[in-house]
N, C-alpha and C positions, 0 to 999 in steps of 0.2 A: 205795333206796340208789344204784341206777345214774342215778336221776334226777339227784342231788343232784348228783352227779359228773359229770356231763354239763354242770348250771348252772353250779358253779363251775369249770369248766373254757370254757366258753362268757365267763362274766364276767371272769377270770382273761386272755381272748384279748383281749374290748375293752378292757379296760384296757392291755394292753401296745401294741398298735396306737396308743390314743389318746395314750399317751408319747411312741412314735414319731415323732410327725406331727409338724413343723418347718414352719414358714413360709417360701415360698420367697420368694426377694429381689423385691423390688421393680424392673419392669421398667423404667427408665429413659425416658420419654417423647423421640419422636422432639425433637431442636434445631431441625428447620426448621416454621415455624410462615410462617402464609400461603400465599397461589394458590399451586397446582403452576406452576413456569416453563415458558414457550412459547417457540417458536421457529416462523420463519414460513418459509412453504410459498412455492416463486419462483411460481406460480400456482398456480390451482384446476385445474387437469388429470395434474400430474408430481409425483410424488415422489424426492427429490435422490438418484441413485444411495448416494453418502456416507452414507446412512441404513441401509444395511445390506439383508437379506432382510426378506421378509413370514414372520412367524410365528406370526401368529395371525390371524384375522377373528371379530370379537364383536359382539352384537346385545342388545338392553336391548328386552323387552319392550314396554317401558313407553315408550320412546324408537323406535319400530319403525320410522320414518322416518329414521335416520340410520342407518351401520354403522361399527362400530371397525374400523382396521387396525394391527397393531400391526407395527412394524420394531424390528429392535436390529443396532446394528451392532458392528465389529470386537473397541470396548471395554466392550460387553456394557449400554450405555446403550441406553433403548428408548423408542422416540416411538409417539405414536400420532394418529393421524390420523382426521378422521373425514370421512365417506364423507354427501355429503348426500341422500337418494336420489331427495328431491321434485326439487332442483334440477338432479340428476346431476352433480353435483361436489364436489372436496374443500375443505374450508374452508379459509381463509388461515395459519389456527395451528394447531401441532402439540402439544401435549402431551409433556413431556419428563419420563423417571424414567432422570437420572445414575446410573452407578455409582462407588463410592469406593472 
């Protein structure tokens, strides 16, 4: 008897959960399609004070001859620059992620 009672109490639960469950919305696919925009570095040795602090330094296995430097400055916009390490310098373009 306690079996029974336990099943139907067990099947009684997935059924209401599976009522429960709603579809959530559909996320909206980002509007900017194509290259991330660049902006260019006045040489290979300076990064433009106007670019803000360093806030990150990132490395890609896979890429282990170059190193990321990431800047964001005052309005929270962040470049990243990359660090060449065979050549010992920074490359001409910076990678730009605006904020809105």
């Amino acid at each position: 008897m306690r079996c029974g009672l336990v099943r139907r109490l067990t099947v009684l639960a997935f059924l209401t959960a599976s009522w429960s469950c709603t579809r959530l919305p559909e996320v909206e696919a980002a509007r900017h399609t194509g290259p991330m925009p660049t902006e260019a570095l006045p040489d290979s040795v300076t990064v433009p004070s106007a670019w803000g602090s360093l806030v990150s330094v990132t490395i890609n296995p896979d890429y282990a001859d170059v190193t990321y430097l990431w800047y964001q400055d005052a309005q929270g916009n962040v470049r990243i620059v990359v660090f060449d390490n065979r050549k010992r310098e920074l490359t001409r373009k910076a990678f730009l992620i605006a904020r809105r």
